[in-house]
N, C-alpha and C positions, 0 to 999 in steps of 0.2 A: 321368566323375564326374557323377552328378547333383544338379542346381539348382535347386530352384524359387523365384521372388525376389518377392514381392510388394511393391507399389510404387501408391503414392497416397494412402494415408494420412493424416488429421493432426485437425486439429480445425476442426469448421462449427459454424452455428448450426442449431436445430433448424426443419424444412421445407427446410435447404439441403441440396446433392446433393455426392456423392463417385464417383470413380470409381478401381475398385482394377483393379491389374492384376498379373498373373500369368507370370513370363517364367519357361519352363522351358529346363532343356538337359540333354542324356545320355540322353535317354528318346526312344523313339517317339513322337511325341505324337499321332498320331491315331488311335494303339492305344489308347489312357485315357481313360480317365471322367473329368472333373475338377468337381472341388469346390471350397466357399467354406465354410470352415466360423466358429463364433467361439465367444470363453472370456469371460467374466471370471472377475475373483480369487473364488473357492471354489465354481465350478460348473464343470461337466463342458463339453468342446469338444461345441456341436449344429452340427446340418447348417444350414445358410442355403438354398444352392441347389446345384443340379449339373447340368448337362448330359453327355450321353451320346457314346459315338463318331459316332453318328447324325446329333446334335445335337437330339436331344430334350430336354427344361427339364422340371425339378421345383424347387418350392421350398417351404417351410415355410410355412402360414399365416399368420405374425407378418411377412411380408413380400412376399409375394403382393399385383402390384397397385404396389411401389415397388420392387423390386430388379427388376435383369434380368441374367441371367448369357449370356455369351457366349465363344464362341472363334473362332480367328483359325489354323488349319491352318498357314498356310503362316509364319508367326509362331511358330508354337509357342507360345502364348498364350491363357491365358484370362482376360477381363474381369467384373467385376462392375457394374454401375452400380447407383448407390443414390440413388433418389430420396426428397424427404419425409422425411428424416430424423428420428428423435425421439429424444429422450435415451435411452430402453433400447436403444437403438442402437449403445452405446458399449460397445466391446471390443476384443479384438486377433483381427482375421482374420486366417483362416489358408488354404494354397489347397494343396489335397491331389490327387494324379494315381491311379488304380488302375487298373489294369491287370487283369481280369476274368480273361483265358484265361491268366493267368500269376501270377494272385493275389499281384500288386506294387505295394507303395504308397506313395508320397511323400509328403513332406510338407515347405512353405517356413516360413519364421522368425517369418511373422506381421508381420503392419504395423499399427497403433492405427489405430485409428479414435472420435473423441472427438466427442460430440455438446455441446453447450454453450452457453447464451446467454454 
């Protein structure tokens, strides 16, 4: 069965840091791509950041500079660290595994993340 559990969550003040993380199980994990993605209420899930089986980093401009995404092989694990925080910061991540040569994709349950004085 596959899992992806994300964990760290909750509510900062804004400039303060989070760090989320991502625990997979059932899956290959250093066959997958993994992602960070986020929603709020009445917009579409965007990408945040992603690193590759390589371990190459891409991230969207609106956070470039304060997020750093990372993974952990032998964990099965990927982290996000979010520095700097600012209120449009505030949504429910979500942390997604794809699988390229097998075109398979996960997806975990989302964790809040709430920016706020």
């Amino acid at each position: 069965q596959v899992q992806l559990v994300e964990s760290g969550g909750g509510l900062v003040q804004p400039g303060g840091s989070l760090r989320l993380s991502c625990a997979t199980s059932g899956i290959l994990f250093r066959f997958y791509v993994m992602s960070w993605y986020r929603q709020v209420p009445g917009k579409e899930r965007e990408l945040v950041a992603k690193i590759t089986i390589a371990g190459n980093t891409n991230y969207v401009d609106f956070v470039k500079g304060r997020f750093t995404i990372s993974r952990d092989n032998a964990k099965n694990t990927v982290y996000l660290q979010m520095n700097s925080l600012k209120p449009e910061d505030t949504a429910v991540y979500y942390c997604n595994a794809y699988r390229p040569d097998r075109t398979l994709t996960y997806w975990g349950q989302g964790t809040q993340v709430t920016v706020s004085s």
